[in-house]
N, C-alpha and C positions, 0 to 999 in steps of 0.2 A: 228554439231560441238560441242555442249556444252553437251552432252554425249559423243564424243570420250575424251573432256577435263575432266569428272569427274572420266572416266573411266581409264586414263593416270595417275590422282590423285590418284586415287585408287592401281593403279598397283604399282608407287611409292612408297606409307607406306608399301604395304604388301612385299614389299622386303626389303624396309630399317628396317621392325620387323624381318622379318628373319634375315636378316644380324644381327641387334644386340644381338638377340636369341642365334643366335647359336654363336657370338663371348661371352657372357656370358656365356653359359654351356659348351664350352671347356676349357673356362678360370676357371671355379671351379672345372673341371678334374685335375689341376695342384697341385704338391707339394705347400706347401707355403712356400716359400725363401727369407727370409731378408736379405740382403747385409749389414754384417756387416762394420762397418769402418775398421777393420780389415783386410776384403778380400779387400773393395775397395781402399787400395792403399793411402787414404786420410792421412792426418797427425794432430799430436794432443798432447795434453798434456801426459803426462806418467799418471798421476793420470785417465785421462780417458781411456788409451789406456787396465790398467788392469784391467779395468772390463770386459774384451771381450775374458779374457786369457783361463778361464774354461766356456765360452758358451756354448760349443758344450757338457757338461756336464747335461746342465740343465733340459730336459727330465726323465735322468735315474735317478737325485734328487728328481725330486717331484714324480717318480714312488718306489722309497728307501721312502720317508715319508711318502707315503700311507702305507706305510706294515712296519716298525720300527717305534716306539714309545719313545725306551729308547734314552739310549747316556748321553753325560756328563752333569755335571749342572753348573753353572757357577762358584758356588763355588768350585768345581774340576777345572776348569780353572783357578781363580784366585790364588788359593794356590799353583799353579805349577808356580807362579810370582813373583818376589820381587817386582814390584810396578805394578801398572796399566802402561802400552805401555810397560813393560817389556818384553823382550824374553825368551819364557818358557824357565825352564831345564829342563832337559833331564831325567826322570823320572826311566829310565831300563839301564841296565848295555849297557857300551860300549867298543865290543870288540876290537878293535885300539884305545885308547884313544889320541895316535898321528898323528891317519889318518885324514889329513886335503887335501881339495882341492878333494876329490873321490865324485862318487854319489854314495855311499852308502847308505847311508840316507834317497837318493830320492826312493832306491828301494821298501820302504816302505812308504814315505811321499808326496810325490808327486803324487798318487792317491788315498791313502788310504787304506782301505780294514781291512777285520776283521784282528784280528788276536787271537787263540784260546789260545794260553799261558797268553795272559791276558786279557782275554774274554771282547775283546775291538774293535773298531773298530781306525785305524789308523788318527790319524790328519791330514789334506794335509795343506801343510806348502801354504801360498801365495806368497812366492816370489823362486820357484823351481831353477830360474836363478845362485843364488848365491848359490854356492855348497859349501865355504868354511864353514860349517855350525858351526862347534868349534867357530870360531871367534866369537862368539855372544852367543850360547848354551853352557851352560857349566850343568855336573851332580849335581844330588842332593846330593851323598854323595862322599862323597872325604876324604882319609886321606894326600892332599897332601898341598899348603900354606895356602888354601883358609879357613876363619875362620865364623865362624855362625854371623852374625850381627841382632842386635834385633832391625828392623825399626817397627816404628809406623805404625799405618793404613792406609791406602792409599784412598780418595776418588774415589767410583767406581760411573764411567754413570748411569743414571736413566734410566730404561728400559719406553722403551715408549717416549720417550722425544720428541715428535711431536709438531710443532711450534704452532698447533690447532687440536680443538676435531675433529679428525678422519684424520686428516692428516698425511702423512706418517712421519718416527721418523726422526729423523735427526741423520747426524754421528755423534758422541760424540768422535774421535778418529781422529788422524790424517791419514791423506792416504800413504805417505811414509813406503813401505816396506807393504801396506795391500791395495794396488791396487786392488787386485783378491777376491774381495767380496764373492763369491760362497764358496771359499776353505774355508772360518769359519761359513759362514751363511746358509750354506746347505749341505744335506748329512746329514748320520747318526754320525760321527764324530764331528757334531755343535751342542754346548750348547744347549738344547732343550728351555731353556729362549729367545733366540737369533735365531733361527732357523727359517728362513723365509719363508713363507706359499705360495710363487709365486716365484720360481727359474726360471721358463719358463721364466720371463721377464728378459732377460741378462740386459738390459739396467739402472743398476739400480741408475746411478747418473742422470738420466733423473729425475726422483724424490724423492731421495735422497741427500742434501744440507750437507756442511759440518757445524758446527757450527765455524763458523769463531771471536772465543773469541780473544780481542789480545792480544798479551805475554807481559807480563813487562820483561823488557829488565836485564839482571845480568850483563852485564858487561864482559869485558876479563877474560877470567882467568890465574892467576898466582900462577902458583904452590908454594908454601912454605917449603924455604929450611929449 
């Protein structure tokens, strides 16, 4: 009896190893599939909802950063700004200057891509949604009401601004209208200052924090007749 018992024991493990053998090497046969909150259906803040907008970009980003090196620098960024969180202008001529409401715009901005007339690669704008793109864009040269105004300097983010040594940076920026992190921070179109060294990880307010400074309050405004 107490050999048919160690031999019942026996028989036991060497099935229960195989059974989880072989459920382990079919299981590393498989794609690896994260279910983003995106596809599942879940619901969530808009600030977190657009980080998940170019995900499915973030492969063909860090396979562009291994083989491109150039791209803008920040100060090409910022002089295309009248202040920091400003909305760039519009740098090249525009052929409708009163086509509002088209995807024009997106036909070039909204993924990018070289472009050989100005041996540049396109910016992908982060919020593709909003197509009436005038509203907010306006050119850099105009003979039309708009007049040259001489603003001061504008304080720009500290590159690096991580809460501690080797910590990741913190956002220096607000999220409204720059949900879609990938479209400035990767790619060959992203400020090489700025350009993020891990686009595979979509997920990146999992450890990136906003700097939550709070506003001193201005009060209503009343325009002055």
């Amino acid at each position: 009896m107490k050999r048919l018992y160690f031999i019942g024991i026996f028989a036991l493990l060497l099935i229960a190893t195989i059974f989880t053998w072989s459920k382990s090497y079919y299981a590393e046969q498989e794609e690896a599939y994260v279910i983003l909150p995106t596809e599942s259906g879940s619901t969530f803040i808009p600030s977190e909802k657009g980080v998940f907008e170019r995900s499915k970009f973030a492969n063909d980003y860090e396979a562009m950063d291994a083989h491109f090196k150039g791209g803008r620098s920040l100060d090409t960024y910022y002089n295309n700004r009248a202040f920091h969180g400003a909305p760039p202008s519009i740098p090249h001529p525009v052929v409708n200057d009163f086509k509002v409401g088209d995807k024009s715009c997106l036909k070039c901005h909204e993924n990018g891509g070289y472009v050989k007339k100005y041996n540049a690669y396109t910016p992908v704008v982060p919020h593709p949604e909003k197509v009436n793109c005038r509203q907010c864009h306006v050119v850099e040269n105009t003979n039309g009401l708009f007049k040259p105004v001489k603003s001061g300097s504008f304080p720009k983010p500290a590159i690096g601004n991580a809460a501690f040594e080797g910590g990741p940076p913190i956002i220096p920026h607000q999220i409204q209208m720059h949900e879609n992190c990938l479209a400035c921070h990767a790619g060959p179109s992203a400020p090489v200052e700025i350009r993020v060294t891990h686009p595979e990880r979509s997920n990146c307010r999992q450890c990136h924090v906003l700097n939550n400074q709070e506003m001193t309050d201005i009060g209503n405004f009343i325009r002055k007749k």
